[in-house]
C-alpha positions as CSV (number, residue, x, y, z in Angstrom):
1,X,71.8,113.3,147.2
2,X,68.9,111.3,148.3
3,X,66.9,114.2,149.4
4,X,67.6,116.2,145.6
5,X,66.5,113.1,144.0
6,X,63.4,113.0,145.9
7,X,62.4,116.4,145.2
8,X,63.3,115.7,141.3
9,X,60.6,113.0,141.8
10,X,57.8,114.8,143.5
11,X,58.5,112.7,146.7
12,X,58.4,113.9,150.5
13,X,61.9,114.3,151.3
14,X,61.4,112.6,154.6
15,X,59.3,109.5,154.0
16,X,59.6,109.4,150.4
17,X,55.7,108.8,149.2
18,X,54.8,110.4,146.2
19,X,53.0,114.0,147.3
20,X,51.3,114.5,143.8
21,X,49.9,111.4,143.5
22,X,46.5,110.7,141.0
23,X,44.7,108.2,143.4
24,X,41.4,108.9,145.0
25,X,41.0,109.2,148.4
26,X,39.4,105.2,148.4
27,X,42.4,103.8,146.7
28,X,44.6,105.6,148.7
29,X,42.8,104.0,152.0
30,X,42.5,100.6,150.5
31,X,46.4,101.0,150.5
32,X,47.2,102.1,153.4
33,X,44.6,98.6,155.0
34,X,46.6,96.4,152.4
35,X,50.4,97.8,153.9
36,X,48.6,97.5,157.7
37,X,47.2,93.7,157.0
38,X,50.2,92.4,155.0
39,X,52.6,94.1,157.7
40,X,50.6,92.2,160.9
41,X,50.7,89.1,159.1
42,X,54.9,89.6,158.8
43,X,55.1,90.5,162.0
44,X,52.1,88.7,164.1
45,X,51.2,92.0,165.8
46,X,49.5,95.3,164.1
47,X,52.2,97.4,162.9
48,X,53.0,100.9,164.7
49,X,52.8,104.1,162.7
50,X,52.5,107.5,162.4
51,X,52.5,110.5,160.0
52,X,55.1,112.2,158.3
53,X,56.3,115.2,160.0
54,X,56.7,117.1,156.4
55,X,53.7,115.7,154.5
56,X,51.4,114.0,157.3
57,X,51.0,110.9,155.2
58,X,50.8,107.4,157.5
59,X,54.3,105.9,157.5
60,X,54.5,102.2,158.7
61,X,58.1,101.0,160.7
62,X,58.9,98.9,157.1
63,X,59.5,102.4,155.5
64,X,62.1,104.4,155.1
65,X,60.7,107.5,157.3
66,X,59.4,106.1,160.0
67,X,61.3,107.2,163.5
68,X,61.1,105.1,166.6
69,X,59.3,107.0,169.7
70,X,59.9,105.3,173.0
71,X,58.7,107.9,174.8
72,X,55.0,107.7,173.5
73,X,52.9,105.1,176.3
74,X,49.3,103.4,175.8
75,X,47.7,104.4,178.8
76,X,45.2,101.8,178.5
77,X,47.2,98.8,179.2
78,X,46.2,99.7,183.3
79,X,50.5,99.8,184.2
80,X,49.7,101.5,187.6
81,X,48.8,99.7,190.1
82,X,45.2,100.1,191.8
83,X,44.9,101.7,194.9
């Protein structure tokens, strides 16, 4: 039902941002710094994200279509040791 209502809306059916929206491309990055800042101040750390699988808007781990990757490693944190 969730899904039928989000189509009825114009929303992704995943994440659930609105797809026809009327901002411009600034506002819509201003936005997305406002949800990153306000998020790393919640949680003392910048917040992980990534884009919508449907859409390929950025979707932040306080929303609704954001999946959990464990398998995904920063490479630069030098984990190996050096030989």
């Amino acid at each position: 039902m969730k899904r039928f209502y989000r189509r009825l809306t114009g929303r992704c059916t995943s994440c659930g941002q609105k797809l026809n929206s009327k901002q411009t491309t600034t506002a819509r990055i201003v936005e997305i710094n406002k949800k990153g800042s306000r998020l790393a101040s919640q949680l003392g750390r910048m917040p992980q994200t990534h884009s919508c699988k449907k859409c390929h808007r950025i979707v932040f781990e306080d929303q609704p279509g954001f999946v959990q990757n464990y398998l995904l490693i920063d490479m630069g944190l030098g984990i190996y040791p050096k030989k």
